[in-house]
C-alpha positions as CSV (number, residue, x, y, z in Angstrom):
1,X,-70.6,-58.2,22.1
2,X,-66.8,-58.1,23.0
3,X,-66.1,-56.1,19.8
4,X,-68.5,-53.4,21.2
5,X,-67.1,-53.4,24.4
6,X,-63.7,-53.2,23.3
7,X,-65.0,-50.7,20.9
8,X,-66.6,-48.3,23.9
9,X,-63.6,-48.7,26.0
10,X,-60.8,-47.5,23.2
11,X,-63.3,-44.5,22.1
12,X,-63.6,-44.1,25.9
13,X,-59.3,-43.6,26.3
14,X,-59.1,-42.1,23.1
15,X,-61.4,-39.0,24.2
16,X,-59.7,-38.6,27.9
17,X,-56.4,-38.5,26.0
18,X,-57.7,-35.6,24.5
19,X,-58.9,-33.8,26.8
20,X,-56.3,-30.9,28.0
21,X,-56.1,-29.8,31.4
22,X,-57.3,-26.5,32.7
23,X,-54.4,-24.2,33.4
24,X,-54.8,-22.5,36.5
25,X,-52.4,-19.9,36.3
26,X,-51.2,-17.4,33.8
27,X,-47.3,-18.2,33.5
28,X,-46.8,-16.4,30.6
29,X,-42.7,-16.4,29.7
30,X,-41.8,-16.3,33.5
31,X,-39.7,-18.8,33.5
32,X,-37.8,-17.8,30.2
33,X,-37.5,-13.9,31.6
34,X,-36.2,-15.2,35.2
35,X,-33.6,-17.2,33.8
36,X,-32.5,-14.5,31.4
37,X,-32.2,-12.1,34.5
38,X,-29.9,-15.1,36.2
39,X,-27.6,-15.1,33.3
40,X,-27.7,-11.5,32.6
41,X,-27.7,-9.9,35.7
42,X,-27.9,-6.3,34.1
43,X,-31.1,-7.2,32.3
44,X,-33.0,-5.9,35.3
45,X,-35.0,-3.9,33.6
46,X,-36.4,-6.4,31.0
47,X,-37.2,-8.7,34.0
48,X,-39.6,-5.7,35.2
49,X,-41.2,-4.8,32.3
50,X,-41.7,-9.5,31.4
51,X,-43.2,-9.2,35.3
52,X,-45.7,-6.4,34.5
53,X,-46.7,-7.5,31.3
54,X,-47.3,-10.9,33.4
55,X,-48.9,-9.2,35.9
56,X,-51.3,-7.9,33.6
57,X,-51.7,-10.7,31.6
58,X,-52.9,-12.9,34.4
59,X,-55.2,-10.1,35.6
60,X,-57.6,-10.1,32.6
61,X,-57.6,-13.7,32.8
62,X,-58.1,-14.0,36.9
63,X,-55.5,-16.6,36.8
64,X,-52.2,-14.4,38.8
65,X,-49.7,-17.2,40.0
66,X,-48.7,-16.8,43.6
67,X,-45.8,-15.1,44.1
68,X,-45.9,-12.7,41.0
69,X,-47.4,-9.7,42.8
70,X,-44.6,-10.1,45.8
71,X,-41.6,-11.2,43.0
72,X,-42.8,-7.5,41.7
73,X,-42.7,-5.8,44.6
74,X,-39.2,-6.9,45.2
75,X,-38.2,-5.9,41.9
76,X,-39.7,-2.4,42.7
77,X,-37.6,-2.6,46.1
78,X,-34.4,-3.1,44.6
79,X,-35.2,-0.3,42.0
80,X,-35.4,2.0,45.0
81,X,-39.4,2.4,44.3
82,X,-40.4,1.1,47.8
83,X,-44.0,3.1,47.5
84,X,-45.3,1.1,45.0
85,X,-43.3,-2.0,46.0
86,X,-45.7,-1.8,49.1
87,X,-49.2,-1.8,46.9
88,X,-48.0,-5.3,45.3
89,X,-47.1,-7.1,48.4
90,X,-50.4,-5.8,49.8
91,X,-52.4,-7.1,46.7
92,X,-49.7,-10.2,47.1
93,X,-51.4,-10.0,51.0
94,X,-55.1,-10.0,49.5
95,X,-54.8,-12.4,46.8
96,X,-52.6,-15.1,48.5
97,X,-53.5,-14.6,52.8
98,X,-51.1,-17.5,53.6
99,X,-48.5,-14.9,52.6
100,X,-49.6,-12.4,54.8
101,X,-46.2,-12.5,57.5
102,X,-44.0,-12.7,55.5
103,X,-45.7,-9.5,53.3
104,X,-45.8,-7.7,56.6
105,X,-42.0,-7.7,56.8
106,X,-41.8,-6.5,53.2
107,X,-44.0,-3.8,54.3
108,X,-42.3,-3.5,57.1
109,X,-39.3,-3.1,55.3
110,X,-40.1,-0.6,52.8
111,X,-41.6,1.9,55.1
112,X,-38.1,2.0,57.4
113,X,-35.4,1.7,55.1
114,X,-31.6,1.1,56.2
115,X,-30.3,4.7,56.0
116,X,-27.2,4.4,53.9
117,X,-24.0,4.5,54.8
118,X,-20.8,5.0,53.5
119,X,-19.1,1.6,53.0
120,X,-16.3,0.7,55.5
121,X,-12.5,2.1,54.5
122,X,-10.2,-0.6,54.5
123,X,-8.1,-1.2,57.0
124,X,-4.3,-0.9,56.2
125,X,-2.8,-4.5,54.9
126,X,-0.9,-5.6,57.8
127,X,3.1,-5.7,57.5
128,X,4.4,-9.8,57.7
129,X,7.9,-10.1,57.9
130,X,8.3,-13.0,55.5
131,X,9.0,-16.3,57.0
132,X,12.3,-17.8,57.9
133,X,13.6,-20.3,54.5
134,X,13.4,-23.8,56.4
135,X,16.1,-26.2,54.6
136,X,15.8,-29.5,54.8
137,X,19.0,-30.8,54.5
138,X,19.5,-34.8,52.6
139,X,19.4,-37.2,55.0
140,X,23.5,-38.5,56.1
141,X,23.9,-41.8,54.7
142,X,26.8,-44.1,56.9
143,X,28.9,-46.1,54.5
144,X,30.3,-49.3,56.2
């Protein structure tokens, strides 16, 4: 009797060992293509094309991760593509509603862009007359 029961119970942890969990989102090599961009700051354009392929990946599976459709969008922002940086933070919008105020800004943002300007001229370095020479003369020792 104890032999079957301890039989049962180690098949019993043997099989929920097994047993792998479902993964819920579609990560894909996000991780590996952000911290590539971190290092490499001019490999902008291989972060975009790991984020589409991302993108797409986790739409055929219905598994998107929040924050990929916005991360996008952002990418498309600073690539000076605001028209279809607003499409993802809307389907960012849709897909994740929680996110909706802080989409709206990015919306916001896109549709009235800073107008450029032409960055500051410098102002002329300011003339110091150099500082007096302060010497410290040896301290006067009295001999007795």
């Amino acid at each position: 009797m104890n032999y079957t029961i301890a039989l049962l119970l180690a098949a019993s942890i043997a099989s929920v060992g097994c047993n792998r969990p479902t993964q819920t989102y579609e990560w894909g090599k996000y991780e590996s293509s952000l911290y590539t961009l971190m290092k490499d700051p001019t490999s902008l354009d291989k972060y975009g094309i790991a984020l589409q392929k991302q993108i797409k990946n986790g739409e055929e599976s219905n598994k998107v991760p929040p924050g990929i459709y916005a991360e996008y969008g952002y990418f498309l922002t600073v690539t000076n593509q605001p028209g279809e940086a607003i499409k993802y933070y809307e389907k960012e919008k849709q897909r994740w509603p929680e996110s909706a105020r802080l989409m709206d800004k990015m919306i916001m943002n896109c549709k009235s862009p800073k107008p450029t300007q032409a960055p500051p001229t410098p102002a002329p370095a300011a003339i110091v007359a150099p500082a007096p020479a302060v010497v410290i003369a040896p301290a006067q020792v009295k001999e007795s």
